[in-house]
Every structure is written in structure tokens, then in C-alpha cells.
N, C-alpha and C positions, 0 to 999 in steps of 0.2 A: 504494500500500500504506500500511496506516494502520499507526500505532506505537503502541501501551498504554502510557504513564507512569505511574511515581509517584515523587513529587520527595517525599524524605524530609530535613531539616535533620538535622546533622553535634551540632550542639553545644544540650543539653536535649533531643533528640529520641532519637539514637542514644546520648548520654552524658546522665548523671543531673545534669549543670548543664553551665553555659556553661564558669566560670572551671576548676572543679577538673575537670573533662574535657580539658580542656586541659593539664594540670597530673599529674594521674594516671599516665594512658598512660607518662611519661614517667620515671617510677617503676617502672614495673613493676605497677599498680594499678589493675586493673577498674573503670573507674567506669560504664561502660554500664548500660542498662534490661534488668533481667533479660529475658529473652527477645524481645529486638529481630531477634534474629536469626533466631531462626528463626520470627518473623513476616514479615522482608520477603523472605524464602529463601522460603516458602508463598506469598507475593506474587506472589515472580518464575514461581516454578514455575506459577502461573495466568496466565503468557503477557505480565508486564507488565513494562518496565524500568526496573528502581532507577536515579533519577538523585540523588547525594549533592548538597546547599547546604552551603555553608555562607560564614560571615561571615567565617573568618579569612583574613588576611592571605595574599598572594599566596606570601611567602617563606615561609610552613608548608607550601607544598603537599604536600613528599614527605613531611611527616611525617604529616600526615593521608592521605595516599595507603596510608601503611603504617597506619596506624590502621585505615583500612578493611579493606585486604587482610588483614592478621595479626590482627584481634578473635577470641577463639576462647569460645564461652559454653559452659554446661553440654548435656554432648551430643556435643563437636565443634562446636556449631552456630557458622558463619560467615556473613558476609554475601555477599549476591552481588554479583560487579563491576558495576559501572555507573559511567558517567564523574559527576567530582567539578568541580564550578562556581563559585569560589571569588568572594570580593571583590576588583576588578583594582586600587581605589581604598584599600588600605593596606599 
């Protein structure tokens, strides 16, 4: 059985830059691409699985875990789960 990917990057792809995406979230402050969401939720629903990149650091992980799962855009719109593949080397 074959599997449909699509590997989407965590930081400038789902957030509107590297540094202050990282930085936002933690505030309390939207910094995401207006409607990422419910482009890779459209994604999935055509049969394909969101795999999250990203470059931070391994000790972020549950905070970017929760970034993913808790994003809410206009609409409701959320992301769909898919496992998160971080950097093992900082």
C-alpha cells in the first residue's frame, strides 16, 4: 500500500517568519499565513498526509506539538494531525 505525503515546514511556511513564529504563539499572537489551514485540511481531505518539518530544536517539541494541534484560523479552521520531524542535532 502506497502513502500520499506532503511534508509542509513549521517555521515561514505555517508561520509568517522563522524568528517571530516562534516568539508569537507564545504571547498569545497569531503569527501564521492567513489560510494555511484550511489549505493543508483541503490537502488532507484529498487522501494525502500532512507531515510537519521543522528546524527547531528537539526540547521545543511539545511546544510546537501544541502549536500545531491548538492553531485555530478564521472559520474554526485547524490543521490536520500529522506526525512533527524535528532537528535531533540542537
Amino acid at each position: 500500500m502506497d502513502s500520499r505525503i506532503v511534508v509542509s515546514d513549521v517555521d515561514g511556511t505555517i508561520t509568517r517568519s522563522d524568528l517571530l513564529g516562534n516568539i508569537f504563539p507564545l504571547v498569545g499572537r497569531d503569527w501564521s499565513h492567513p489560510g494555511i489551514a484550511r489549505l493543508l485540511t483541503a490537502i488532507s481531505h484529498n487522501g494525502y498526509r500532512v507531515l510537519y518539518l521543522t528546524s527547531r530544536a528537539i526540547g521545543q517539541a511539545n511546544l510546537t506539538r501544541g502549536y500545531i494541534r491548538e492553531l485555530r484560523q478564521s472559520g474554526g479552521a485547524s490543521l490536520p494531525d500529522g506526525p512533527l520531524i524535528m532537528s535531533p542535532d540542537r
